[in-house]
C-alpha positions in Angstrom: 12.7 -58.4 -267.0 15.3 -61.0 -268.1 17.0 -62.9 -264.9 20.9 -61.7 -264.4 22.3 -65.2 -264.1 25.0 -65.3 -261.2 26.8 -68.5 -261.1 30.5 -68.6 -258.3 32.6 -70.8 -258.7 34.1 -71.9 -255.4 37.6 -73.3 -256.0 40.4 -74.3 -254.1 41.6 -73.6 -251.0 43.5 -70.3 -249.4 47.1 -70.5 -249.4 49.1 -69.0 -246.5 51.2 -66.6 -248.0 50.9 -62.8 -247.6 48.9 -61.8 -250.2 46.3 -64.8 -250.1 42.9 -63.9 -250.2 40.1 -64.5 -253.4 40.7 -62.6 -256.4 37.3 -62.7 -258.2 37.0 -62.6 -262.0 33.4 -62.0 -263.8 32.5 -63.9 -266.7 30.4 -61.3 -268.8 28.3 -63.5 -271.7 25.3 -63.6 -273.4 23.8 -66.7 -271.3 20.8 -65.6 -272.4 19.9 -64.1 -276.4 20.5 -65.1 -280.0 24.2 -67.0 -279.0 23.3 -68.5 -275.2 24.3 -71.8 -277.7 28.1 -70.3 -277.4 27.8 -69.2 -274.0 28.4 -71.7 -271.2 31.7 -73.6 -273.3 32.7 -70.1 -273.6 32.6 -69.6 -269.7 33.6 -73.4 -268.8 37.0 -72.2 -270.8 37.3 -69.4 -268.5 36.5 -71.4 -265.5 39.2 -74.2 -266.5 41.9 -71.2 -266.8 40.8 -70.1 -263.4 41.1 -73.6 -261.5 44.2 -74.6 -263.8 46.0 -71.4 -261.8 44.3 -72.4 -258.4 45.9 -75.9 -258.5 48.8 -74.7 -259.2 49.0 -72.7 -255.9 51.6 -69.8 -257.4 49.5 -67.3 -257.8 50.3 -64.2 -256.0 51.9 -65.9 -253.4 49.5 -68.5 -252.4 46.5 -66.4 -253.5 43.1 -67.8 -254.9 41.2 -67.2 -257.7 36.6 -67.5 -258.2 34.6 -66.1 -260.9 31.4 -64.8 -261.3 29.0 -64.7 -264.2 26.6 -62.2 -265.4 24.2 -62.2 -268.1 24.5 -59.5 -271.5 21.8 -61.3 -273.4 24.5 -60.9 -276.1 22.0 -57.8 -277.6 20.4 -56.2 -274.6 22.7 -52.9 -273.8 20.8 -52.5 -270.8 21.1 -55.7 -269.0 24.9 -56.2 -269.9 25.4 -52.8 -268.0 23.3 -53.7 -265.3 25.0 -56.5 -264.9 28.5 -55.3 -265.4 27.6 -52.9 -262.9 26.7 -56.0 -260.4 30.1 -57.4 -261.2 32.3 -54.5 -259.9 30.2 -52.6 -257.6 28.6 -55.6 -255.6 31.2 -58.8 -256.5 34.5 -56.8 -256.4 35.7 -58.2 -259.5 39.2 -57.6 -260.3 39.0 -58.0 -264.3 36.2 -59.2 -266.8 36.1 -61.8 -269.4 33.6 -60.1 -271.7 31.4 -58.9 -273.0 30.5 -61.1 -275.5 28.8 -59.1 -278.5 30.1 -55.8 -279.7 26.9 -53.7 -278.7 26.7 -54.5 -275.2 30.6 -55.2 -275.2 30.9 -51.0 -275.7 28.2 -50.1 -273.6 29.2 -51.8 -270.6 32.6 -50.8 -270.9 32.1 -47.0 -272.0 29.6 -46.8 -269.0 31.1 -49.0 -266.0 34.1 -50.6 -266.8 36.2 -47.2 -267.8 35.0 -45.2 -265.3 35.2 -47.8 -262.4 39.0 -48.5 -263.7 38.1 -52.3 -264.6 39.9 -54.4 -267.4 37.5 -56.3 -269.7 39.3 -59.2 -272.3 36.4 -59.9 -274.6 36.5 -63.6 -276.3 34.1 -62.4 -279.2 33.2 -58.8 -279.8 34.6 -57.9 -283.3 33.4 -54.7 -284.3 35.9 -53.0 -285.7 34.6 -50.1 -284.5 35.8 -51.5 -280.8 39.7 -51.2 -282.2 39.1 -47.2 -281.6 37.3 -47.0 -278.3 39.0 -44.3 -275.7 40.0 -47.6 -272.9 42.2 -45.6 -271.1 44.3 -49.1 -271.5 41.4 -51.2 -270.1 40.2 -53.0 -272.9 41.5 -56.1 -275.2 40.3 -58.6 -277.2 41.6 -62.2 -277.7 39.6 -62.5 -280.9 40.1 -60.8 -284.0 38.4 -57.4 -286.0 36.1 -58.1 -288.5 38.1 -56.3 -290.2 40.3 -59.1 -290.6 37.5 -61.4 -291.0 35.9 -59.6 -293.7 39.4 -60.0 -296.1 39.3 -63.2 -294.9 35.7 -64.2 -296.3 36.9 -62.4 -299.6 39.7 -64.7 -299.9 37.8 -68.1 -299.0 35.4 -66.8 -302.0 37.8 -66.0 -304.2 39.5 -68.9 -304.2 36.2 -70.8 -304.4 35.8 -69.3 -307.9 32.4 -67.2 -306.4 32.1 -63.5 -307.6 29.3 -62.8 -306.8 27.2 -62.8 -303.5 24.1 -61.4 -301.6 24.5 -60.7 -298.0 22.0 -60.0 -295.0 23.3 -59.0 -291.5 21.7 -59.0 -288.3 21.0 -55.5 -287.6 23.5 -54.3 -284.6 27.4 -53.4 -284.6 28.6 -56.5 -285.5 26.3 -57.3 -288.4 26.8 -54.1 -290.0 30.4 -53.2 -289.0 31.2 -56.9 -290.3 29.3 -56.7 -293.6 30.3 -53.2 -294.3 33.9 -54.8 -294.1 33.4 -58.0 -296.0 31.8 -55.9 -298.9 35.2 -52.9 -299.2 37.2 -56.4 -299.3 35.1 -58.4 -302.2 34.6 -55.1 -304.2 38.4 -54.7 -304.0 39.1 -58.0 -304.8 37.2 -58.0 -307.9 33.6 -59.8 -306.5 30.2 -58.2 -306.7 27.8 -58.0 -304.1 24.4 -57.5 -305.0 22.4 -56.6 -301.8 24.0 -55.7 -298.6 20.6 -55.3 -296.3 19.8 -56.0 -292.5 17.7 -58.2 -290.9 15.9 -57.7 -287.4 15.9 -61.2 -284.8 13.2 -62.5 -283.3 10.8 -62.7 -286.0 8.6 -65.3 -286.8 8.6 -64.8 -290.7 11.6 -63.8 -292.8 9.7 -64.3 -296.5 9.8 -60.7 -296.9 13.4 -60.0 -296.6 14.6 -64.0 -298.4 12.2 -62.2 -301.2 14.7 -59.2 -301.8 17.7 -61.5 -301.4 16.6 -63.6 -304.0 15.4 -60.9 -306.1 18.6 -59.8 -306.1 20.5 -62.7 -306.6 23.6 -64.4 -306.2 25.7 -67.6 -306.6 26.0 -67.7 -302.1 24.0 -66.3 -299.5 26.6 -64.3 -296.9 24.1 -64.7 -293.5 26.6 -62.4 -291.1 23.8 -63.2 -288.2 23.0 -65.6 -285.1 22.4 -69.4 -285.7 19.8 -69.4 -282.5 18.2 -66.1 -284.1 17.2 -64.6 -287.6 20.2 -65.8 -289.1 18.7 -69.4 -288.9 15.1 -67.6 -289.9 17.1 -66.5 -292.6 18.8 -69.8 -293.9 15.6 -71.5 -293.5 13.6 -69.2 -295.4 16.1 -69.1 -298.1 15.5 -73.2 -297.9 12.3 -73.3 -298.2 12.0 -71.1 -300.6 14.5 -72.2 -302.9 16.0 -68.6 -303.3 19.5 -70.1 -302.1 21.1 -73.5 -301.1 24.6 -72.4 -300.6 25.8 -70.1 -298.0 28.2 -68.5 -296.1 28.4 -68.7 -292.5 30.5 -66.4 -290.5 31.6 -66.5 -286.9 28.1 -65.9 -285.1 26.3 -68.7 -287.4 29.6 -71.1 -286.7 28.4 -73.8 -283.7 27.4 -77.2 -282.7 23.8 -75.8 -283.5 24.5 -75.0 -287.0 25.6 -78.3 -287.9 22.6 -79.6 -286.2 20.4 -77.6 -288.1 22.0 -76.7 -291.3 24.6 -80.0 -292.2 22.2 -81.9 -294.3 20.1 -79.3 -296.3 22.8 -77.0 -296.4 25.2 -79.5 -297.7 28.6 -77.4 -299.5 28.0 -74.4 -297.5 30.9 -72.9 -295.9 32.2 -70.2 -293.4 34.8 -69.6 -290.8 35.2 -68.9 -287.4 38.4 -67.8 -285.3 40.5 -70.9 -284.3 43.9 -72.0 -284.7 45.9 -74.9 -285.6 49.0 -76.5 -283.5 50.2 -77.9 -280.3 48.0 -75.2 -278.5 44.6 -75.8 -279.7 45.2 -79.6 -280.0 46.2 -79.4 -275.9 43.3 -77.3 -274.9 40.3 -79.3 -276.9 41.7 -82.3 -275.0 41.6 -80.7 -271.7 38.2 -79.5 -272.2 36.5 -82.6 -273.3 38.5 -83.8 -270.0 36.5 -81.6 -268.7 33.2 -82.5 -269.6 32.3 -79.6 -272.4 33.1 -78.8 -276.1 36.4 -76.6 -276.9 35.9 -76.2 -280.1 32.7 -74.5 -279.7 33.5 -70.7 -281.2 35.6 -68.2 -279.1 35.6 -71.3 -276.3 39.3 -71.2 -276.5 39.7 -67.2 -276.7 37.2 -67.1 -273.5 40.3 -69.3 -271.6 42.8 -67.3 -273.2 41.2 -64.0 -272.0 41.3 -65.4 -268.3 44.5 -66.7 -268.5 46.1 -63.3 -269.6 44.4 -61.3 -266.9 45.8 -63.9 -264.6 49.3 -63.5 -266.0 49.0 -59.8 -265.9 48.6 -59.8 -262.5 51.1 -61.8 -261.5 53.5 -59.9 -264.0 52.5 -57.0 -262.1 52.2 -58.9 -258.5 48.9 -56.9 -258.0 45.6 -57.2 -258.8 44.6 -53.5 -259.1 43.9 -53.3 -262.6 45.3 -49.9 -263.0 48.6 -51.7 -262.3 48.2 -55.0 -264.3 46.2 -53.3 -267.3 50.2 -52.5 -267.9 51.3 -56.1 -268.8 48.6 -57.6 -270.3 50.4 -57.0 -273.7 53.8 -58.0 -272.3 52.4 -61.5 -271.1 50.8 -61.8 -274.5 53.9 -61.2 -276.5 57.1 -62.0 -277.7 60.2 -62.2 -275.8 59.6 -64.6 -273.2 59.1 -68.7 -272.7 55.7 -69.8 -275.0 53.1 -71.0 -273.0 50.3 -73.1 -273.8 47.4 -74.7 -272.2 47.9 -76.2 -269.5 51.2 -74.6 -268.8 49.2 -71.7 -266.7 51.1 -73.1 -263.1 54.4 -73.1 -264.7 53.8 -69.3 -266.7 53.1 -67.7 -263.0 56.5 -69.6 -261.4 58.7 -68.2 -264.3 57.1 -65.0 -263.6 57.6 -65.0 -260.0 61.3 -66.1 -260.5 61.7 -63.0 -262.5 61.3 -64.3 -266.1 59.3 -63.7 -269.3 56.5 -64.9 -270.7 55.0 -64.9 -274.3 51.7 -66.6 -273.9 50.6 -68.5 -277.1 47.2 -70.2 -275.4 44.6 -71.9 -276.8 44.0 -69.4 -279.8 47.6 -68.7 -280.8 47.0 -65.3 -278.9 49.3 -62.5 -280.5 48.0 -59.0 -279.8 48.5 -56.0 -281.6 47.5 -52.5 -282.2 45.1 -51.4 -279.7 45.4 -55.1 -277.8 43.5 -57.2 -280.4 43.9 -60.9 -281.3 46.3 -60.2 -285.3 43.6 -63.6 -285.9 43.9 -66.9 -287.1 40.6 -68.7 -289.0 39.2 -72.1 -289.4 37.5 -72.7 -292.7 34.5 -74.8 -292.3 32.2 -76.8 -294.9 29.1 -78.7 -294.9 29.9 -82.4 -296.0 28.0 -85.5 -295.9 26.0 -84.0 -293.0 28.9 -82.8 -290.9 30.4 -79.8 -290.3 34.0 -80.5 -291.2 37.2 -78.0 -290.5 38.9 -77.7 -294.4 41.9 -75.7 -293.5 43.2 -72.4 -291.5 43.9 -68.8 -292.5 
């Protein structure tokens, strides 16, 4: 059986006003499984949202705020519920940053989250099969749909002149609900796709299914999988095989780890990942290398945006019950109200105690809409000279 990870954060000290006493948040992420790479700069972002609020000291009236963590192994349904379950029922958390992949993201929310009344902000899971989920109001998500996504990698292809692609996708809710997306956009737009099959991680060989890619064919390889799992099998048996040497990396393949493995043999390979340009993202990569990890690691900045709006929530509702804050977790987010950014957490809960309006803007330009879901914002990525290098945003 695979080790739930705890981890508490101790930090700062009890104020003295009425209400102080430790609000405890759970940090729900695959710190084990095919994106553990992603994982801890994903929970040091929540973490830094969660001190930045403790050092300010106006948080529900001198209150405190510590997290802790519990492993999903990103694809194991059964441990994220087990652990969720940890979270609420044994660590009386208050709200959940989490889950991070959109399999174990539903289950633990369809089986603990709803019925225990919990709010869960996931950073990462983009199923867009999570936009239609019964919440009862519990459930956001400070990243975009693949919905979005998958017009999005139609246009970077587009306008890259490509019309025609194969495309393999690790086989679970976000491979499938993100390739099944990608292809309705390219077919619309005009582009062909030749193969739209799955892949299984964890395998030691993946010369069988690079053999039906490249039978049938294609200018890029689209690898909708997970850089520590078969989507690297994939790339590298693609390699080695000389069936492809151009790709297309979405959001799970889009790391630290991919440019280590991929910069140099992949070299004019692309992708995209959810990010933002601006004041806000500029302000929170600083503070995070400040802080001794990498921000721009994927969803890294959506993971302290998804803290920092349950924090705000619960000031704007001056309770942490989430059946009462679940309520302004969209007014926080949105227009009217003074923008925040990072760093600005300490100043966001004053004007909220003083009776003012917030419209948090965060690390990830967070604007949600519909059914509480990040309207996305994408950095284009491309391999160059051995580096991963950011080309522009959409």
């Amino acid at each position: 059986m695979k080790k739930i990870l705890m981890a508490t954060t101790a930090v700062a000290l009890l104020g003295t006003g009425a209400h102080a006493e430790d609000t405890k948040i759970g940090i729900l992420l695959g710190f084990t499984g095919p994106l553990e790479s992603l994982a801890n700069d994903m929970a040091a972002g929540a973490e830094l949202a969660i001190s930045e609020v403790n050092e300010s000291g106006n948080f529900l009236d001198g209150a405190t705020v510590s997290s802790e963590r519990g492993d999903t192994g990103c694809i194991d349904a059964g441990l994220a519920v087990a652990s969720a379950e940890r979270l609420i029922t044994s660590d009386r958390v208050k709200g959940i940053v989490g889950g991070m992949c959109s399999g174990e993201t539903t289950a633990s929310l369809q089986n603990v989250a709803i019925p225990n009344g919990i709010v869960m902000i996931s950073p990462s899971a983009t199923s867009p099969a999570l936009s239609d989920v019964e919440d009862n109001g519990l459930f956001f998500r400070t990243s975009p749909s693949d919905a979005r996504q998958g017009q999005v990698m139609a246009d970077i292809l587009n306008d890259r002149g490509i019309s025609e692609v194969a495309v393999t996708y690790t086989n679970n809710d976000y491979g499938k609900g993100l390739a099944d997306s990608f292809e309705t956009a390219f077919k619309e737009s005009g582009g062909t796709v030749t193969i739209n099959t799955s892949h299984e991680d964890g395998k030691a060989d993946y010369s069988a299914e690079v053999g039906a890619l490249a039978s049938a064919g294609g200018e890029v390889l689209v690898v909708a999988g997970y850089v520590d799992q078969g989507g690297a099998g994939i790339v590298n048996g693609a390699l080695d095989a000389g069936a492809f040497d151009t790709f297309m990396f979405p959001d799970g393949m889009v790391s630290d780890t991919l440019e280590e493995k991929f910069a140099e043999s992949a070299d004019g390979s692309f992708g995209q990942n959810p990010s933002a340009a601006g004041e806000g993202p500029d302000t929170y990569k600083k503070m995070g290398e400040e802080a001794g990890f990498e921000p721009t690691n994927a969803f890294s900045p959506e993971s302290y945006d998804a803290a920092a709006l349950i924090l705000l929530a619960m000031q704007a509702a001056g309770s942490n019950d989430p059946a009462e804050y679940k309520e302004k977790v969209m007014e926080v987010a949105n227009a009217p109200g003074e923008k925040i950014l990072p760093g600005e957490l300490g100043k966001a809960l004053q004007i909220i105690k003083d009776g003012g309006d917030v419209d948090y803007v965060g690390a990830s330009a967070v604007e949600l809409i519909g059914p509480g879901e990040s309207a996305g914002s994408y950095r284009e990525i491309e391999m160059k000279d051995g580096k991963m290098v950011t080309v522009g945003y959409r």
